[in-house]
C-alpha positions in Angstrom: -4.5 -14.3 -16.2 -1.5 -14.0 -13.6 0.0 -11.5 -12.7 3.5 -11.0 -12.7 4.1 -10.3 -8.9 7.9 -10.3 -9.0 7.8 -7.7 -11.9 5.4 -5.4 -10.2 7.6 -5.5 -7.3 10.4 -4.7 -9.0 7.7 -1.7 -10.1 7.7 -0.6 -6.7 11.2 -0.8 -6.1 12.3 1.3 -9.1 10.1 4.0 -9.5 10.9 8.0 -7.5 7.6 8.4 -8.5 5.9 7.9 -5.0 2.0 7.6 -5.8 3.2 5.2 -8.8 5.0 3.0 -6.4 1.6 3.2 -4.2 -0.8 2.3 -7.0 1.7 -0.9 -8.0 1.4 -1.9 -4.1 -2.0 -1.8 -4.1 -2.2 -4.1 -7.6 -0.4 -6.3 -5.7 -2.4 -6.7 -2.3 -5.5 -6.9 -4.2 -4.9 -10.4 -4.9 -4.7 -13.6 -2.2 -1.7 -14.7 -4.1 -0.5 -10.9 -4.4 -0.8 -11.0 -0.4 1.0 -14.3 -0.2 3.7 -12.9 -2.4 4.5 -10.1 -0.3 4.5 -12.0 2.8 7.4 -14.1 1.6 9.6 -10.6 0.6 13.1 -11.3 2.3 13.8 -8.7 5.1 14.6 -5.4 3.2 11.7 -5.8 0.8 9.4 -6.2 3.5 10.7 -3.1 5.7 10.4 -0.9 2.2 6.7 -2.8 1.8 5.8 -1.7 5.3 7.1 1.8 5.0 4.9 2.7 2.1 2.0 1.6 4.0 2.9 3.6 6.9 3.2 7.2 4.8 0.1 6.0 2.6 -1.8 5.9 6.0 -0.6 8.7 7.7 -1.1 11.4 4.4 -4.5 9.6 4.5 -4.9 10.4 8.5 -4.0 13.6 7.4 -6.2 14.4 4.5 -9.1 13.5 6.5 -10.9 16.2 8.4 -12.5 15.4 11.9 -15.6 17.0 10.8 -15.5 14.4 7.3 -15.1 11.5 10.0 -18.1 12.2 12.1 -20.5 13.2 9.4 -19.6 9.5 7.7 -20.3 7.6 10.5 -16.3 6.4 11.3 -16.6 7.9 14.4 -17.4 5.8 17.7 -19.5 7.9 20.2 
């Protein structure tokens, strides 16, 4: 089944619901052609793509404890 990349966009696009929008992203850039859809995103799309990534991985920076990293082994020595 294909998905409808353009749709889920539009997903992201729309919602105020921030972990929604997040969720839809990651539906997307699960799949080669989701990836390859997103790459071609006209200027403003892609700045709002890259700016959900950026406060998805800084809450995650955030919600990881340094003790958490070390005892997992994503720690270099």
């Amino acid at each position: 089944m294909t998905k409808d990349y353009q749709k889920l966009w539009k997903g992201v696009t729309s919602t105020i619901d921030e972990a929604r929008a997040v969720r839809t992203l990651v539906e997307i850039l699960i799949d080669k052609e989701g990836r390859t859809f997103v790459s071609r995103l006209d200027r403003k799309d892609a700045e709002l793509c890259i700016e959900v990534l950026d406060r998805v991985s800084r809450d995650l920076c955030l919600s990881i404890s340094p003790s958490h990293v070390v005892s997992s082994g994503h720690r270099r020595a």
